[in-house]
C-alpha positions in Angstrom: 105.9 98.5 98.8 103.1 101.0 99.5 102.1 101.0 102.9 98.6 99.4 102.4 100.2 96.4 101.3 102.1 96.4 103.6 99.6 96.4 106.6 97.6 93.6 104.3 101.0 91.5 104.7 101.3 92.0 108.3 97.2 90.6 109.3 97.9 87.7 107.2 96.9 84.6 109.5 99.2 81.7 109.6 96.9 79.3 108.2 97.4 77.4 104.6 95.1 78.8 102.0 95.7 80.5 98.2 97.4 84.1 98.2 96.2 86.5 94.9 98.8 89.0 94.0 97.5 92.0 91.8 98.9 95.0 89.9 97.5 99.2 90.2 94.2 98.1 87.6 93.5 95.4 89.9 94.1 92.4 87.7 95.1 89.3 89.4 98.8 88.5 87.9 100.0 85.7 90.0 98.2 82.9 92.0 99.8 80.8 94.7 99.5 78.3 97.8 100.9 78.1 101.1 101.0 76.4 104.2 101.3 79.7 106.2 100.3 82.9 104.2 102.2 85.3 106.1 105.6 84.0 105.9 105.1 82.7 102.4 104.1 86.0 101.2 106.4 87.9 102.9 109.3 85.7 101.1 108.9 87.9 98.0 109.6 91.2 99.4 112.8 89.5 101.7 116.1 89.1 100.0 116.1 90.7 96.9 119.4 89.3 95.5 118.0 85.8 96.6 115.1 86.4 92.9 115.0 85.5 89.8 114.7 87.8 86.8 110.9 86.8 86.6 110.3 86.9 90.3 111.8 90.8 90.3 109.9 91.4 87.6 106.6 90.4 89.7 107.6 91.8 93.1 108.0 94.9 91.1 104.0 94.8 89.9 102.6 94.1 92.7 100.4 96.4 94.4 97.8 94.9 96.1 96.8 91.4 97.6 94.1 89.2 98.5 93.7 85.5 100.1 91.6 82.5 100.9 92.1 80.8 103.9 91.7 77.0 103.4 91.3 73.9 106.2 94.6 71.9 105.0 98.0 71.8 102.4 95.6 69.9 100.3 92.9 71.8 100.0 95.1 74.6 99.1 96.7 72.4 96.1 93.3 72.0 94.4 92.3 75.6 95.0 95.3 76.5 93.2 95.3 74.3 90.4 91.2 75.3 90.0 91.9 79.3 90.2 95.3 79.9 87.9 93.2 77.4 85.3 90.1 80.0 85.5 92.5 83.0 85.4 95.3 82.6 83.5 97.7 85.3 85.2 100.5 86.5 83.7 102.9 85.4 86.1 102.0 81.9 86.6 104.1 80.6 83.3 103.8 77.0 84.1 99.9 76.9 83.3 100.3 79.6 80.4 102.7 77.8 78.7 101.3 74.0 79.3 105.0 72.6 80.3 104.5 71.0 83.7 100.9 70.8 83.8 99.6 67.4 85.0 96.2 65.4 85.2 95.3 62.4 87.1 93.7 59.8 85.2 91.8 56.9 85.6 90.3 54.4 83.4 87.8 53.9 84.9 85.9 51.5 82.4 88.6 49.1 81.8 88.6 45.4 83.0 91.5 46.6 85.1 91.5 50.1 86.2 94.3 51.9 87.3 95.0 55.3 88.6 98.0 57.3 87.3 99.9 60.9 86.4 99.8 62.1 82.7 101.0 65.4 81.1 98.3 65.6 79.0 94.8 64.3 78.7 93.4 62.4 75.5 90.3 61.4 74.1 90.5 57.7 74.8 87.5 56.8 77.5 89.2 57.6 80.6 88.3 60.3 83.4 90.8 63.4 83.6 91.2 66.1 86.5 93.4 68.5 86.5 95.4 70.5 85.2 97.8 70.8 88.1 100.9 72.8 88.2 103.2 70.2 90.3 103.8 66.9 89.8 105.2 66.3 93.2 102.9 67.5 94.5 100.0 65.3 93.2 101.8 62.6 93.7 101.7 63.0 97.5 98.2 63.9 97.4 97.5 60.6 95.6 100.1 58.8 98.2 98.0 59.5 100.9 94.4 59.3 99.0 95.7 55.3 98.3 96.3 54.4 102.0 92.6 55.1 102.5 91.0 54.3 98.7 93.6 51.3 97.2 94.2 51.5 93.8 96.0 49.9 91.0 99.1 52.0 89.1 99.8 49.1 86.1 97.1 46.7 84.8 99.8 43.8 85.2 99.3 40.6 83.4 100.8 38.7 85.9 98.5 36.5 88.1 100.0 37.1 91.5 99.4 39.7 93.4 101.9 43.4 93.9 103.7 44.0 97.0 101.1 47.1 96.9 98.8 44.6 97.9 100.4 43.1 101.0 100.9 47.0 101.7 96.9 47.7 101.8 97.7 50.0 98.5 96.4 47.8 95.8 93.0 46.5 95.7 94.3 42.7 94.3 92.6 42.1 91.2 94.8 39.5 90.2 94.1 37.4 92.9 91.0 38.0 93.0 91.7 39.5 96.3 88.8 42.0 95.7 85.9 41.5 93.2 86.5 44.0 90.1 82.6 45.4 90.9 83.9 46.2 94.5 87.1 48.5 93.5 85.3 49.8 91.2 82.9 51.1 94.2 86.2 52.1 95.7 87.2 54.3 92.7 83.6 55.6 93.0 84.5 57.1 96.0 88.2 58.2 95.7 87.0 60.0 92.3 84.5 61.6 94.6 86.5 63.2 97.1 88.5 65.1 93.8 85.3 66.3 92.8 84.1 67.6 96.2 81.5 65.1 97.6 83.8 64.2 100.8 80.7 64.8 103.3 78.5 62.1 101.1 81.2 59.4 101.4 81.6 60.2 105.0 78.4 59.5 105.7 78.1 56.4 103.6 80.7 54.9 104.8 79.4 55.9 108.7 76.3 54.2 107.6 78.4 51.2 106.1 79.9 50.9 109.6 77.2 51.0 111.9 75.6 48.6 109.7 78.2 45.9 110.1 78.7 46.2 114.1 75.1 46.0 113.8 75.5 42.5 112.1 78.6 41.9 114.3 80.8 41.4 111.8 83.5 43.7 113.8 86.5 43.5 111.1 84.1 44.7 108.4 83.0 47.5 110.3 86.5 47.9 111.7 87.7 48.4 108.2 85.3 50.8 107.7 86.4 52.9 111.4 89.6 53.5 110.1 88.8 54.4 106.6 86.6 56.9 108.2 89.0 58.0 110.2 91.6 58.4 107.8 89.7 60.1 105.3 88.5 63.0 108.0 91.8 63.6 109.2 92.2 65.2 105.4 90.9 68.3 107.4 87.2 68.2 105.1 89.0 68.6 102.0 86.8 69.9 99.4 86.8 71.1 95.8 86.8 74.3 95.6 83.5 74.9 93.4 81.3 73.8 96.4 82.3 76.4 98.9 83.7 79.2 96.6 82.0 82.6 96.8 82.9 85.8 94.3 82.4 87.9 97.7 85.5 85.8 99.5 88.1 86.0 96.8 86.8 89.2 94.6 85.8 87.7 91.8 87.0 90.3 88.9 85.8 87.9 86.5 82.4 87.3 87.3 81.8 91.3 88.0 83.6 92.2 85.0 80.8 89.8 83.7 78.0 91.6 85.6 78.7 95.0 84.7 79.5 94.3 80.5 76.2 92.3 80.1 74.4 94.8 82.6 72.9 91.3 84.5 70.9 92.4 87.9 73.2 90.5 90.3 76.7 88.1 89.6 76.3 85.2 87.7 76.0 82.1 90.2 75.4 79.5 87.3 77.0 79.7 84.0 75.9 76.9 82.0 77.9 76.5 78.6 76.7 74.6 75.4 78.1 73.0 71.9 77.7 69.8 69.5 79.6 67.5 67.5 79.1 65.3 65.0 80.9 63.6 61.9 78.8 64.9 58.7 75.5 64.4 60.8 76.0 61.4 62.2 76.3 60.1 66.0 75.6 64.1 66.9 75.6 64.8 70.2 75.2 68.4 72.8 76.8 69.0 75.6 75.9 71.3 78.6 78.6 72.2 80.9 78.1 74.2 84.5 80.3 76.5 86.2 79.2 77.5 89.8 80.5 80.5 90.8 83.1 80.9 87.8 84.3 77.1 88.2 83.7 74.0 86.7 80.6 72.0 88.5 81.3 68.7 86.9 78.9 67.0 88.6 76.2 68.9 86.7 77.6 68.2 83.4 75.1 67.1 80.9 75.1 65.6 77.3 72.2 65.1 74.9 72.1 62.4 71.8 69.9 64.3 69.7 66.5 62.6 68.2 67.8 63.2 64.6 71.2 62.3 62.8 71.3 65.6 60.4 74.2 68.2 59.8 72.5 71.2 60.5 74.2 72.8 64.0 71.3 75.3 64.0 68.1 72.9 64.7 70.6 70.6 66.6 70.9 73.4 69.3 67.5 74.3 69.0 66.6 71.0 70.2 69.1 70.7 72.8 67.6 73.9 74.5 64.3 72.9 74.0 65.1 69.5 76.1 67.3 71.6 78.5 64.2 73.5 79.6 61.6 71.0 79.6 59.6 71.3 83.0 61.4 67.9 84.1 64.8 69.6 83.6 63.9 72.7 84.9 63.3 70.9 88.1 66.1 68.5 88.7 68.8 70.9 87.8 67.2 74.8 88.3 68.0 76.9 85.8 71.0 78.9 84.8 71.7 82.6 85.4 73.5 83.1 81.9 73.8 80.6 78.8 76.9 81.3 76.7 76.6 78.9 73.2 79.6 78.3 71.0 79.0 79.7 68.3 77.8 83.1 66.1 75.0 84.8 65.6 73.7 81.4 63.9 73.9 79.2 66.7 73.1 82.3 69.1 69.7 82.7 67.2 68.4 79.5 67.0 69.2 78.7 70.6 67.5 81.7 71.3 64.6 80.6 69.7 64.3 77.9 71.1 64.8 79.6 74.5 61.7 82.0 73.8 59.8 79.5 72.9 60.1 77.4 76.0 58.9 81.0 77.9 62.2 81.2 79.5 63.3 85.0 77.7 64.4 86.3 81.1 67.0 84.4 81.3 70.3 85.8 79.0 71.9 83.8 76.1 75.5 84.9 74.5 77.5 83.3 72.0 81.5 83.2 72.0 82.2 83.2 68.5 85.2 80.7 68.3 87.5 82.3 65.2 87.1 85.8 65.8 86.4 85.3 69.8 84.2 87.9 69.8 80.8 88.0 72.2 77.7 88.0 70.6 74.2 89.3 71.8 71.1 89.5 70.1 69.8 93.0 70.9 66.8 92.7 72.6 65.1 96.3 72.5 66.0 97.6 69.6 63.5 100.4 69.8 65.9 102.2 71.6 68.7 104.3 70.7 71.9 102.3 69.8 74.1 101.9 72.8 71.5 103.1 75.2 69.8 101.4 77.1 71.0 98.5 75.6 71.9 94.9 77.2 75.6 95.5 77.6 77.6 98.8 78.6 79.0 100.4 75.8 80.8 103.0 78.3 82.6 99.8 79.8 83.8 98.3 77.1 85.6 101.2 75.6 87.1 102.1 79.5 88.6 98.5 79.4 90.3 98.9 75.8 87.8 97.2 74.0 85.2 97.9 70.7 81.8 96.4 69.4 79.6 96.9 66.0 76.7 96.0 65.2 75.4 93.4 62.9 71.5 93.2 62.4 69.6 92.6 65.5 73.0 91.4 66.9 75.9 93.7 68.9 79.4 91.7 68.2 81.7 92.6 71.5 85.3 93.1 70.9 87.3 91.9 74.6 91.0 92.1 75.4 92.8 89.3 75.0 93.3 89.8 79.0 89.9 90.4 80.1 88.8 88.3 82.6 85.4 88.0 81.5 86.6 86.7 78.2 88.5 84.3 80.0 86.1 83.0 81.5 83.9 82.7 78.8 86.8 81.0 76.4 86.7 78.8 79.6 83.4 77.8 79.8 83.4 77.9 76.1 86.0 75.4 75.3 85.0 72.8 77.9 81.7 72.3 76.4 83.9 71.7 73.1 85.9 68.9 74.8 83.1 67.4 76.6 81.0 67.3 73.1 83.9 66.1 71.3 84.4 63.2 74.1 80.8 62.0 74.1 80.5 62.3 70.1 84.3 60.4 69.9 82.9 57.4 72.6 79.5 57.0 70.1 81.5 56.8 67.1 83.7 54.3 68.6 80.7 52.4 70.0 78.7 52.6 66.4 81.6 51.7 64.4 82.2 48.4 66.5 78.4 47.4 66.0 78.6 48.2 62.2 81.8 46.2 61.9 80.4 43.0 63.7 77.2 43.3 61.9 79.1 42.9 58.5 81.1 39.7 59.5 79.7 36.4 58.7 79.1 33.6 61.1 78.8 36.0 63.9 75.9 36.0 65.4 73.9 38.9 68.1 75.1 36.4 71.0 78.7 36.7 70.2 78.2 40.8 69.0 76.7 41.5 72.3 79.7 39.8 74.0 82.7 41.0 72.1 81.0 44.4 72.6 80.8 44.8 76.0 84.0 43.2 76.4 86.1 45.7 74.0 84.3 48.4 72.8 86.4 49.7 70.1 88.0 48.5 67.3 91.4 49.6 68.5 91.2 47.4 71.6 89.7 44.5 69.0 92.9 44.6 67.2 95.6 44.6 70.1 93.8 41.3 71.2 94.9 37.9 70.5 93.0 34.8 69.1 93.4 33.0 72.3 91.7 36.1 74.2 89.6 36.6 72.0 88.0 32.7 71.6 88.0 32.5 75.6 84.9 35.2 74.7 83.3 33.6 71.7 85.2 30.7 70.9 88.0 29.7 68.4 86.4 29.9 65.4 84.1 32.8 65.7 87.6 34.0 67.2 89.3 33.1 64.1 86.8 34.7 61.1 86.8 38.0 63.3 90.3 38.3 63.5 90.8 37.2 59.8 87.8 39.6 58.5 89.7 42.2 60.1 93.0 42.1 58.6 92.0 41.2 55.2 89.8 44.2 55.3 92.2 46.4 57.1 90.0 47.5 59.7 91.7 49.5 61.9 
């Protein structure tokens, strides 16, 4: 251990918070939490017959740290999960290999919602977050989160009440102990504290309770004191993209960023961008923010475009073009980078689109998905090839990379470890999966109404009802005639059912 390490380890406070352990190039190769830094760091250099072969092989690369001090044990689980997600180090195998991972999900949209632990998320309607590197430890997270937002774990068919209920854990649907409209307002708010808005529920629920003492109904606003109560004594847990800076954690990523693309300062707002669509039909955009390197979901946007047409090229032309429309431009500010998915295709005509919208200071790239290489459109190509360009050439061959150029375009070749290409595959393959999941939840909705509009004897009353009741054909099959004819009645219930299995709708 060198002996500025080893003064780093002795100033460590005794506070919980997120400890970043780096090798002699500075790269961050492991990621961890603790309740106090000090003594959990200094575990590693203690007892060396006490590691494992992969913990040796760590200790051994270490060579210089850094930390983040955080309010509470919680805190310090989400910061975690949020920054060995963003930088993949080599030591932390669990994320890199996707074996332990977990995500909490919630259905949010069903006619019973529930909240519960899954290894991996799919593409069936519900709200993920995550990943997270221990179970157990989510699931005492969650534990506590229920005492103060109550919650359903299994959408039960029985019609009594759990003994969750009688506990204050479940919000008592099947009793009707609690209206469906009103725990879904409770979900509202339990989904908000994972995604950093803790301060806004305070205060709604301080407004909620002065409100009802106000009205003197005392148990109400009783209800609401120690929900209040509860939920501050969390220590003002919040996500970390709200109070993350790249000054408090050094941000190689973001710099790394910075310096390749030549940009005048970091890159605060990232804003990523992609469409799907089956053959030109039910296409759809997304846009995707990351504040300082991490995900802002929150500001995550999606676009049904005007036109049904398989072209990629005018579809992300429009998409721009709505992006920076002066309304847009003054809801949601504007970005300090764009990166499209996509090649020099995609990268053009969004930068067309861009130019004509008068916004040319602002810098597009596109993150070619087979090759993974990043693509910029030259933008002064008067001058001398790789001077006084709009990347550094020097930069990229000090960090082991390459780049060539193809027409008005310069095609950057990034380690497979660099964390600005990390960051942009990132970035990058969220807006893929939030594309994917709006264009997979119109396709489902369009193929319902196509279906019902085919069937005989089934009229816009009963389409409109069996429509917002199930919303896929999936769920339309997996219901009975019974539950199906306490919707429309028995025999719309019956042609329905029978259309579908002769015609082996599925």
């Amino acid at each position: 251990m060198n002996l500025d390490l080893k003064d780093k380890i002795a100033e460590l406070p005794l506070s919980p918070g997120v400890y970043f352990f780096k090798n002699k190039k500075g790269d961050v190769i492991y990621i961890g939490k603790a309740i106090r830094l000090k003594n959990r760091v200094r575990q590693y250099f203690q007892s060396p017959n006490l590691k494992d072969s992969k913990t040796k092989a760590l200790v051994k690369d270490i060579a210089d740290l850094s930390f983040e001090v955080v309010g509470s044990e919680l805190e310090a689980l989400f910061l975690e999960a949020e920054l060995v997600r963003r930088y993949l180090p080599k030591y932390n195998i669990l994320l890199r290999d996707d074996k332990s991972v977990s995500y909490i999900r919630i259905n949010y949209d069903s006619s019973h919602p529930v909240v519960k632990i899954v290894r991996r998320p799919l593409d069936d309607g519900a709200r993920y977050f995550g990943p997270y590197l221990s179970t157990t430890e989510i699931k005492i997270a969650l534990k506590y989160l229920r005492k103060i937002f109550p919650y359903s774990v299994s959408s039960s068919s029985k019609k009594k009440v759990s003994l969750d209920y009688h506990l204050g854990l479940d919000p008592g649907l099947e009793e009707q102990k609690t209206s469906l409209k009103q725990y879904k307002a409770n979900l509202r708010k339990l989904i908000s504290v994972i995604e950093g808005k803790q301060q806004l529920i305070e205060k709604d629920i301080e407004k909620r309770m002065l409100k009802a003492a106000g009205a003197q109904s005392f148990e109400l606003a009783a209800k609401y004191r120690n929900q209040l109560s509860a939920l501050r004594n969390l220590n003002n847990h919040v996500m970390v993209s709200s109070r993350l800076s790249s000054n408090n954690i050094n941000d190689d990523s973001l710099s790394q960023l910075r310096d390749l693309l030549k940009l005048p300062d970091i890159a605060h707002r990232i804003e990523g961008y992609d469409i799907s669509h089956m053959q030109g039909t039910n296409v759809v955009s997304s846009m995707v923010v990351f504040a300082e390197g991490l995900s802002d979901k929150p500001s995550y946007r999606k676009f049904k475009m005007s036109m049904q047409r398989n072209d990629d090229f005018k579809n992300m032309n429009e998409t721009i073009m709505r992006r920076f429309s002066q309304k847009n431009i003054s809801e949601w500010g504007l970005p300090d980078l764009v990166l499209i998915d996509g090649g020099k295709g995609q990268l053009d005509a969004a930068i067309a689109a861009r130019n004509s919208m008068k916004m040319d200071n602002i810098v597009f790239i596109g993150l070619a998905k087979k090759t993974e290489q990043v693509v910029i459109q030259l933008r002064r190509e008067d001058k001398a090839f790789g001077s006084g360009s709009d990347f550094d050439a020097k930069l990229i061959n000090q960090i082991g990379g390459s780049y060539e150029k193809s027409e008005n375009f310069v095609l950057l070749n990034l380690p497979l470890d660099s964390p600005a290409l990390k960051l942009l595959q990132r970035i990058r393959d969220e807006s893929h999966r939030f594309a994917v999941n709006y264009h997979t939840v119109l396709k489902r909705k369009y193929s319902v109404k196509s279906i019902l509009d085919e069937i005989p004897g089934i009229g816009k009353s009963s389409r409109i009802k069996v429509f917002k009741k199930f919303k896929s054909i999936r769920r339309l099959n997996s219901v009975s005639v019974d539950e199906l004819a306490e919707i429309i009645g028995r025999d719309k219930a019956l042609k329905l059912k029978t259309y579908l299995k002769e015609n082996n709708v599925s």
